[in-house]
N, C-alpha and C positions, 0 to 999 in steps of 0.2 A: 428641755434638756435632751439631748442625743447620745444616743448610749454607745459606743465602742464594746463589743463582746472580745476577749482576747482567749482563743481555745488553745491550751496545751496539753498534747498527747503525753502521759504517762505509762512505762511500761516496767515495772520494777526498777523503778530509777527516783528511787525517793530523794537521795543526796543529789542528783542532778537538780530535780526538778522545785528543792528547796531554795538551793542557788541562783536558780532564775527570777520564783516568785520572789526572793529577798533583794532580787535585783528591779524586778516592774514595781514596787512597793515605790520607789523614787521617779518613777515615770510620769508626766504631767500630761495630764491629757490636754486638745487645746481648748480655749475659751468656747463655753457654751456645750461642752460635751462631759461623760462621767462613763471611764472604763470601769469594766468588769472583768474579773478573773474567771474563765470558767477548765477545771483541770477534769480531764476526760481519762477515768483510769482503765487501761485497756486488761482489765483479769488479771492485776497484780496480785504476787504470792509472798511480799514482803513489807508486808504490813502498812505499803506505802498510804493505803486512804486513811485510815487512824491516822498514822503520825503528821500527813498535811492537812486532815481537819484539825489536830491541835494545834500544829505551829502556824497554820494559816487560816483562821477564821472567817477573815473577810473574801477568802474563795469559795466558790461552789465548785464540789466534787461529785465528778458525775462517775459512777461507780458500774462499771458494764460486768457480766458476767464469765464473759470470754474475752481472748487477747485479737480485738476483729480487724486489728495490723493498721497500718495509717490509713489509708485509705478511711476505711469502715470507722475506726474509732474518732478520727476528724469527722466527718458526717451527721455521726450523732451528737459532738458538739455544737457543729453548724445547725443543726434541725434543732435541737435546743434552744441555741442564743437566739435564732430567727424566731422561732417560735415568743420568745419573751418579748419580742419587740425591737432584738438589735438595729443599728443603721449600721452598722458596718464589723465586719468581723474578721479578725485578726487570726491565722493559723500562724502558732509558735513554738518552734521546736524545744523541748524540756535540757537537750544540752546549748543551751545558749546564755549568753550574760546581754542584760539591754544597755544601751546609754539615756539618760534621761529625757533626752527626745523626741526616743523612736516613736512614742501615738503620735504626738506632734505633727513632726515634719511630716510622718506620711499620709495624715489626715489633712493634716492644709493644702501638700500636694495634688491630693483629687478633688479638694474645692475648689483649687485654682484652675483646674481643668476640665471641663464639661464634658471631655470625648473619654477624659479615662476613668478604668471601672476598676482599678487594680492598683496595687504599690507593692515595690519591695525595696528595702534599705541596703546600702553597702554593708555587708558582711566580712569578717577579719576574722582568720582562725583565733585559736583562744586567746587572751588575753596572759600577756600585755603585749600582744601582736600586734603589728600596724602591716601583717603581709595579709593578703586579699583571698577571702575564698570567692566573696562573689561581687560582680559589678555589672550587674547584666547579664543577661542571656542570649545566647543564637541557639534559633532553632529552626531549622531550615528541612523540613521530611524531605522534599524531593533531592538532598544532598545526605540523606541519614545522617543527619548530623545535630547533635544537642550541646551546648556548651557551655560554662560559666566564662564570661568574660574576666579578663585581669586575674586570672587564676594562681596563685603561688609569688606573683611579683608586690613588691613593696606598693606604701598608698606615697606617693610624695606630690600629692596636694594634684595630679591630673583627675581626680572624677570629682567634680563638684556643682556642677548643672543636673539638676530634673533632666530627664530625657527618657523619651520612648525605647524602650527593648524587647528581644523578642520572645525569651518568658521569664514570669516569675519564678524563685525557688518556695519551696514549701514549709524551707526551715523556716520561713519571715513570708506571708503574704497578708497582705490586708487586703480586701476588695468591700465594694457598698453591697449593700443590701440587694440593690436594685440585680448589679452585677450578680449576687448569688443566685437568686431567681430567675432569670433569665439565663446564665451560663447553665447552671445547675451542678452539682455537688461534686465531688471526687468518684473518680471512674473505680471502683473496686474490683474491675477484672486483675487491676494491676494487683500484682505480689505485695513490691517495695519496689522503689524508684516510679519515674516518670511520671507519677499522677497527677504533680505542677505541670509539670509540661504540657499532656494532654489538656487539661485545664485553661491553659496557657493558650493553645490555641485555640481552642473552643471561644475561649472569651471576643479573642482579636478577630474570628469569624464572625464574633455575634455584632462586631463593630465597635469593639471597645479598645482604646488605646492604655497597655501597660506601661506602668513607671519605674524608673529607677530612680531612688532617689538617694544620692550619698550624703546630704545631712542630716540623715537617720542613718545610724549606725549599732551595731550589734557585733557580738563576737561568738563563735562555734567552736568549742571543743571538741575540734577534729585536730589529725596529726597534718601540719603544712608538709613535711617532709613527701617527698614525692613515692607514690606508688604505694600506700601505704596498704590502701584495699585489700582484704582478703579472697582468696579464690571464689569463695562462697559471693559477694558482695559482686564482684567483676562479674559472674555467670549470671545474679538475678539482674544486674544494670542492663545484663547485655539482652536478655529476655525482654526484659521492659521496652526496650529500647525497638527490638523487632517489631512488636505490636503496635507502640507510637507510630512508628512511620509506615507501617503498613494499613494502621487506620486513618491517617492524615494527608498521605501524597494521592496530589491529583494530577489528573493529566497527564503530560509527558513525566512523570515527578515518579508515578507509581510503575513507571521503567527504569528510572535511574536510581533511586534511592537502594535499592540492594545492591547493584555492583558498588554504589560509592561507601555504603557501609560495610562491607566485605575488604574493601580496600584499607579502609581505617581501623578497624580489628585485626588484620594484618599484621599490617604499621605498629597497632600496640603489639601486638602477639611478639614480636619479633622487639619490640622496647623491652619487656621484659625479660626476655628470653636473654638478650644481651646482660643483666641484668640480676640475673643469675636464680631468676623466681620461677620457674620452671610450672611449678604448681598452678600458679596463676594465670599464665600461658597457656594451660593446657584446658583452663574452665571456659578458653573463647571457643576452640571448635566442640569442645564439650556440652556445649548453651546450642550452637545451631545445629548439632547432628541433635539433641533433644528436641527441638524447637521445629526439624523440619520432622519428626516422628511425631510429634504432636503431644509430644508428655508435657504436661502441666507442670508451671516452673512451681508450683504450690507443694511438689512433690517431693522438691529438692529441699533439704534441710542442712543447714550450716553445722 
């Protein structure tokens, strides 16, 4: 029997994180495999591990003493489930609801496929939403540029093929074993944001082909409404984001990727400005005059 580890990050988010696991309790794994819950509590102060040791027995709660941010707290998941013998382990975001599928589909997806080491499923803001937070990814460093495909538009039956993309998100990423090992774990220079990304390419360099797969399906409570990010949020994206493409562009790529991400923060700056969010506008050039003095985005507190 083949084990699926499913790690989710908990961060004082007990009522989320109940929601989810009461939602994977209806999840099938497929034929020949046996999921495991493993909840990774990053220094919760709301009694969150009691209350999901009792309402969740059949999980293992792995209890950290500090809050070691995604990054760090997925890690020690991943070094956990590996360590037990996983073949393949799932990172899953605590604000999410699954469809009964999701091991499924994206475990059968990487059997059917020899070249890929990774999956991730269409994603839909919260439920009973059918608009798209994710279907894919572009990420292209020598264009600075990171993206969720079909972002904000309705699902009306266009994504329904497996296909290759160019990264996973981290709210939903399952990759094998084999993939963990050789890619190797989440980059924890990162704050928050970008640490699929990097990941993300790392993998596809190591020659592993990512999936999208839209008959695994999940939902994110997040707000669809546009712009919704906080200043705080827009300045650490935008950090993260410097560091990805300044670690990742090669060649002529490690010329261009800064005027063309300079151009697209811009672009937003100037979207929300129009927009009348002034605050959030002001956290772009406020992230790269930080960012070229060298202060540490770890510094910046919401």
């Amino acid at each position: 029997m083949k084990r699926l580890a499913v790690v989710v990050l908990n961060w004082n988010g007990h009522a989320l994180t109940s929601a989810l696991l009461g939602s994977l309790e209806h999840c099938r794994a497929p034929q020949g495999w046996e999921a495991r819950v493993l909840v990774v509590d990053n220094g919760s102060t709301d009694g969150s591990v009691e209350a999901l040791r009792a309402a969740f027995p059949a999980a293992e709660i792995l209890a950290l003493s500090e809050n070691r941010r995604f990054a760090g707290g997925n890690n020690a998941g991943l070094e956990r489930a590996l360590a037990a013998g996983a073949d393949a382990v799932m990172l899953l975001n605590n604000d999410t609801e699954a469809d009964p599928g999701l091991y499924e589909r994206l475990v059968l997806a990487l059997e059917q496929d020899p070249r890929a080491g990774a999956a991730a499923p269409l994603i839909y803001f919260a439920p009973p939403s059918d608009r798209i937070w994710y279907a894919g990814g572009r990420c292209v460093p020598a264009l600075g540029l990171a993206a969720h495909r079909g972002l904000r538009t309705r699902d009306r039956g266009q994504h329904r093929a497996v296909e290759p993309t160019g990264y996973l998100t981290g709210c939903c990423l399952l990759a094998t074993r084999e993939a963990w090992e050789r890619v190797g774990m989440l980059d924890e220079r990162y704050v928050i944001y970008a640490e699929d990304a990097d990941w993300s390419l790392r993998a596809r360099a190591a020659g592993y082909r990512l999936l999208f797969v839209p008959t695994a399906r999940l939902w994110h409570k997040v707000s669809s409404s546009a712009g919704e990010a906080s200043a705080w949020k827009i300045y650490q994206r935008l950090r993260a984001n410097l560091t990805l493409f300044a670690l990742h562009a090669r060649g002529i790529g490690r010329f261009t990727w800064l005027p063309a991400f300079l151009l697209q923060q811009a672009a937003l700056a100037a979207w929300l400005l129009a927009r009348g969010r002034a605050a959030a506008a002001a956290a772009i050039p406020r992230a790269l005059w930080d960012a070229a003095r060298g202060r540490p985005a770890a510094e910046v507190r919401g």
